[in-house]
Backbone as CSV, one residue per row, in Angstrom:
resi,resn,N_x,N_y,N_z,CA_x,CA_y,CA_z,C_x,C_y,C_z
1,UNK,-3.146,20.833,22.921,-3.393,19.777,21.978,-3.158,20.332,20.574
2,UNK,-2.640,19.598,19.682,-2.502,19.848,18.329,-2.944,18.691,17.406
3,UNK,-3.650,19.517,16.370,-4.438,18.424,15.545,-3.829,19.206,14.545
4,UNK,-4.329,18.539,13.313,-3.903,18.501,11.876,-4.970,18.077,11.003
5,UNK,-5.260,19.076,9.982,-6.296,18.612,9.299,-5.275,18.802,7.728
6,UNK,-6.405,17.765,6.887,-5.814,17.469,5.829,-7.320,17.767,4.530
7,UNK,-7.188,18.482,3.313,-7.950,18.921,2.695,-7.663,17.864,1.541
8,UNK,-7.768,17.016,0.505,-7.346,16.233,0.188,-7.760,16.726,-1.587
9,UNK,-7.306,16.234,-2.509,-7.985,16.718,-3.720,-7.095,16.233,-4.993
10,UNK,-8.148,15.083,-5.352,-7.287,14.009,-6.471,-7.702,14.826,-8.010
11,UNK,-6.486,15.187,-8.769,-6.710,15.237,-9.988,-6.412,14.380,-11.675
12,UNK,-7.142,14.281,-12.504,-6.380,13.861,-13.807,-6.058,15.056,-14.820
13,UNK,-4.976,14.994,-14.992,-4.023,16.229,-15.894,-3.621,15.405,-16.900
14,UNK,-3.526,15.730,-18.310,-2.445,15.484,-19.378,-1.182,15.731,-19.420
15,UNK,-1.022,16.769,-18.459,0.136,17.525,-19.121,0.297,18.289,-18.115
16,UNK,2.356,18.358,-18.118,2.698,19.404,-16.915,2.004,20.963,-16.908
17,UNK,1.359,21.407,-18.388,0.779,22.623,-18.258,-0.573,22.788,-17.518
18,UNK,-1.451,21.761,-17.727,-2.913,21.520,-17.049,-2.394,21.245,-15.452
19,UNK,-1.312,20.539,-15.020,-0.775,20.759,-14.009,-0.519,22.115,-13.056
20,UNK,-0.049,22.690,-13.997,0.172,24.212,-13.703,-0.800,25.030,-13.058
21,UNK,-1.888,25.141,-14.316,-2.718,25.786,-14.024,-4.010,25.039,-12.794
22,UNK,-3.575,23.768,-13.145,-4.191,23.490,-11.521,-3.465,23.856,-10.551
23,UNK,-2.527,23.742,-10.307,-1.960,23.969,-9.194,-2.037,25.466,-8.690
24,UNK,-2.114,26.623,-10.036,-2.257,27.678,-9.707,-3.219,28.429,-8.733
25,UNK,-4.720,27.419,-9.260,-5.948,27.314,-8.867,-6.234,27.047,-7.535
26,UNK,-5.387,25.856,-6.902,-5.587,25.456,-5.545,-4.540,26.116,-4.690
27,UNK,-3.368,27.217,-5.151,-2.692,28.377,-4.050,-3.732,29.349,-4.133
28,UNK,-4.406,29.552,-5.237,-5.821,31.093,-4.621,-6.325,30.564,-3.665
29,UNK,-6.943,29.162,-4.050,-7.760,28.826,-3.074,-7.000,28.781,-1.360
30,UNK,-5.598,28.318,-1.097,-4.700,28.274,0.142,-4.372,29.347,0.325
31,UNK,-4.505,30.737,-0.305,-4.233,32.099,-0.084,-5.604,32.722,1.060
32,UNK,-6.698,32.027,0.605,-8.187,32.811,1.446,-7.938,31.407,2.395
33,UNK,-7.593,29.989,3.391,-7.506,29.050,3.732,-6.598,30.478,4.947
34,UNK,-4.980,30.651,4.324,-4.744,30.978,5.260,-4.630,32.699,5.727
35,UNK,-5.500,32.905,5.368,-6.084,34.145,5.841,-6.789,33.738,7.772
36,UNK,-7.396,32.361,7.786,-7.988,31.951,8.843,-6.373,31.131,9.194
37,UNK,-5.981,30.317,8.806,-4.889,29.611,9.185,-3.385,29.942,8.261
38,UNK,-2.889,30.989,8.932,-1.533,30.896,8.726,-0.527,30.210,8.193
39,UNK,-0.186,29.112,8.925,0.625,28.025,8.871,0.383,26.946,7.751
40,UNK,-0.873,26.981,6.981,-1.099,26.325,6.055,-0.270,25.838,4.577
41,UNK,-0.357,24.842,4.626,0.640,24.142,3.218,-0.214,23.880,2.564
42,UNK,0.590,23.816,1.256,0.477,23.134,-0.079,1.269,21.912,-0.341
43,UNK,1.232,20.775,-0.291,2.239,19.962,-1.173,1.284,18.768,-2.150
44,UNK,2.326,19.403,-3.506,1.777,18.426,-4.918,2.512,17.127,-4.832
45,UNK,1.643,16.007,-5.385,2.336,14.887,-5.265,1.705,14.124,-6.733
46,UNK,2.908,13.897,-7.546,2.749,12.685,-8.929,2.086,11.764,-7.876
47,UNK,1.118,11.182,-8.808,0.359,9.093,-8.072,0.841,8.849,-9.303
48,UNK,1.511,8.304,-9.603,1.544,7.133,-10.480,0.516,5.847,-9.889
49,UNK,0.668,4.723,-11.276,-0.068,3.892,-10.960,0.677,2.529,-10.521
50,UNK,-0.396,1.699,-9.570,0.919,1.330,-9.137,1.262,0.236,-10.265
51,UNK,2.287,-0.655,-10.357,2.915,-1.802,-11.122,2.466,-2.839,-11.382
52,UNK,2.260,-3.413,-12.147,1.293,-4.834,-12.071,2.343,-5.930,-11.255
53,UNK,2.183,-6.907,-10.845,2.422,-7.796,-10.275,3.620,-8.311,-10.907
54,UNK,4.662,-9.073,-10.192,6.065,-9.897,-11.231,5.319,-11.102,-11.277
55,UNK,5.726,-11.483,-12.562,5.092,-13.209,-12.553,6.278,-14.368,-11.926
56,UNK,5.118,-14.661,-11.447,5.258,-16.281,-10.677,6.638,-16.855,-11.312
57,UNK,8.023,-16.712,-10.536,9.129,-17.821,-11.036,8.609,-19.241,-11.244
58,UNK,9.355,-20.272,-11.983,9.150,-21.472,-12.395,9.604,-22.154,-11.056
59,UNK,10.585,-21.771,-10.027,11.234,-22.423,-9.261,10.663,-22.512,-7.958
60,UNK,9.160,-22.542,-7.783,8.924,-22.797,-6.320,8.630,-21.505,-5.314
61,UNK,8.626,-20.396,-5.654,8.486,-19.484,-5.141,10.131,-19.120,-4.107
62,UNK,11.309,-20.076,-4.119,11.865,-19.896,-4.089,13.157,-18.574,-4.525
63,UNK,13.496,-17.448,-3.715,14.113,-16.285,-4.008,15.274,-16.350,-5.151
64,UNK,15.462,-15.887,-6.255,16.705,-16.459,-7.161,17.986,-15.275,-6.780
65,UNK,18.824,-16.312,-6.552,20.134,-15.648,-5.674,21.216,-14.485,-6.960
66,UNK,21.608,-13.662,-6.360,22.320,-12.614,-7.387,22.999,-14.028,-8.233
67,UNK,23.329,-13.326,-9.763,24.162,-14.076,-10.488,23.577,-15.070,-11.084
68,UNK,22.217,-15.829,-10.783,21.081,-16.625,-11.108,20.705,-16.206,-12.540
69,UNK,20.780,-16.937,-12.988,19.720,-16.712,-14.476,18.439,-16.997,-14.744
């Protein structure tokens, strides 16, 4: 059997440098992780936020076809 565990860990950064040095922070921490587990990853991921909503066409909710104005 193979399972998969996931360590999860949301941050707010200003800046690709506060980035950095977080990120630096959580490979020490995956350096003593895989001392017990080997095979262990890291992957960073941007969240953006998501998009606000498109507003409501005038036409019915009807799809407006390429070339449409």
């Amino acid at each position: 059997m193979m399972l998969s565990g996931q360590i999860s860990i949301e941050l707010t950064v200003d800046d690709y440098v506060a980035a950095a040095d977080h990120q630096k922070r959580i490979e020490g921490l995956l350096a003593r992780i895989r001392d017990t587990y080997p095979n262990a990853t890291l992957t960073l991921r941007e969240r953006r936020r998501p998009k606000p909503p498109l507003p409501r066409g005038d036409r019915g909710g009807r799809p407006a076809l390429y070339g449409e104005a």
